[in-house]
N, C-alpha and C positions, 0 to 999 in steps of 0.2 A: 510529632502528632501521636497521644497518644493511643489513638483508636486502631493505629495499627499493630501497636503492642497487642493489644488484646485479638488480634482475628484469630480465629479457629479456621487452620487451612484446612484442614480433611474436611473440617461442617461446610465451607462455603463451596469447595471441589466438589462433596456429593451433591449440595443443591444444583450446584449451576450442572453438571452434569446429568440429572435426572429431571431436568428445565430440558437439556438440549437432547435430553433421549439416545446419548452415546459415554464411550469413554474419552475422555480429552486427555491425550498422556503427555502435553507437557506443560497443563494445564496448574499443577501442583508448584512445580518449580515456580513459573510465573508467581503464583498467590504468593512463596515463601521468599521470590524476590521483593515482594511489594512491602510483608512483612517487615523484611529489613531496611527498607526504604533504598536498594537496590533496585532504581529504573530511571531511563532516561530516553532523550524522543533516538530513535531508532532508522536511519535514511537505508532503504534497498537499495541493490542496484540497480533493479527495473523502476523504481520512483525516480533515482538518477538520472539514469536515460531518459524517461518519458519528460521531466524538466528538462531536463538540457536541449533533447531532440527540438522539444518546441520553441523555448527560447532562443535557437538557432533558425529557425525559420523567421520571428522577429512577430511571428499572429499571436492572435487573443487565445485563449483558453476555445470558443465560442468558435471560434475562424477554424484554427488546426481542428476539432472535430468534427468540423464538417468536414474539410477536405481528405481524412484519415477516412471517414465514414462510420463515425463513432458516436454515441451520444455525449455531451458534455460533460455530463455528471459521470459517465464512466471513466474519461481522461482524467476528471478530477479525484477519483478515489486512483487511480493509479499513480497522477504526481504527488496526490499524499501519502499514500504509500496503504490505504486498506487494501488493496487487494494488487496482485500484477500481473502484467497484461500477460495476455495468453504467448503462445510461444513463435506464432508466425507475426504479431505484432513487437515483440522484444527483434523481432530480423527487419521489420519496417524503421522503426525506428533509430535502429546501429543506422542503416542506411541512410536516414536524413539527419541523422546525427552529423555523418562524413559526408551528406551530399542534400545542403538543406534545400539546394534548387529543383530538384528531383522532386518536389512537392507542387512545380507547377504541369505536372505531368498528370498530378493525380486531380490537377480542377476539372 
């Protein structure tokens, strides 16, 4: 593709960064990986876990967050991996990873 030959990483780094009102410092690298067509999808371990955790339970998306006490949409940006869950949920989780029964505790 050649539109990526052509990006200007410094121009598109200071726009997006004075869009986001900070410095994003590995924000660069990223653009000059894209540049070189250097990217690929990317799995965490906290998106690991949060799949697998659930998957081992055997419920819907819709099920385990209620019984977590979570919004839906929140377990779904963590088994996709935008964001990861905070650090006493990554400890829930190991748990019903190794002990998916332990979830009828939390109904």
């Amino acid at each position: 593709m050649k539109e990526f030959d052509k990006m200007d990483v410094e121009a598109i780094a200071k726009a997006i960064e004075a869009d986001a009102g900070r410095s994003l410092p590995s924000l660069r690298r990223s653009l000059r990986d894209v540049k070189e067509k250097r990217f690929a999808r990317v799995h965490t371990p906290a998106q690991m876990l949060a799949r697998s955790a659930r998957a081992r339970t055997g419920l819907t998306q819709q099920d385990f967050a209620k019984r977590i006490a979570t919004p839906v949409a929140t377990l779904r940006d963590w088994e996709q991996g935008r964001f990861d869950p905070p650090g006493a949920v990554v400890c829930l989780l190991t748990l019903l990873e190794k002990q998916p029964e332990l979830l009828n505790d939390l109904a």
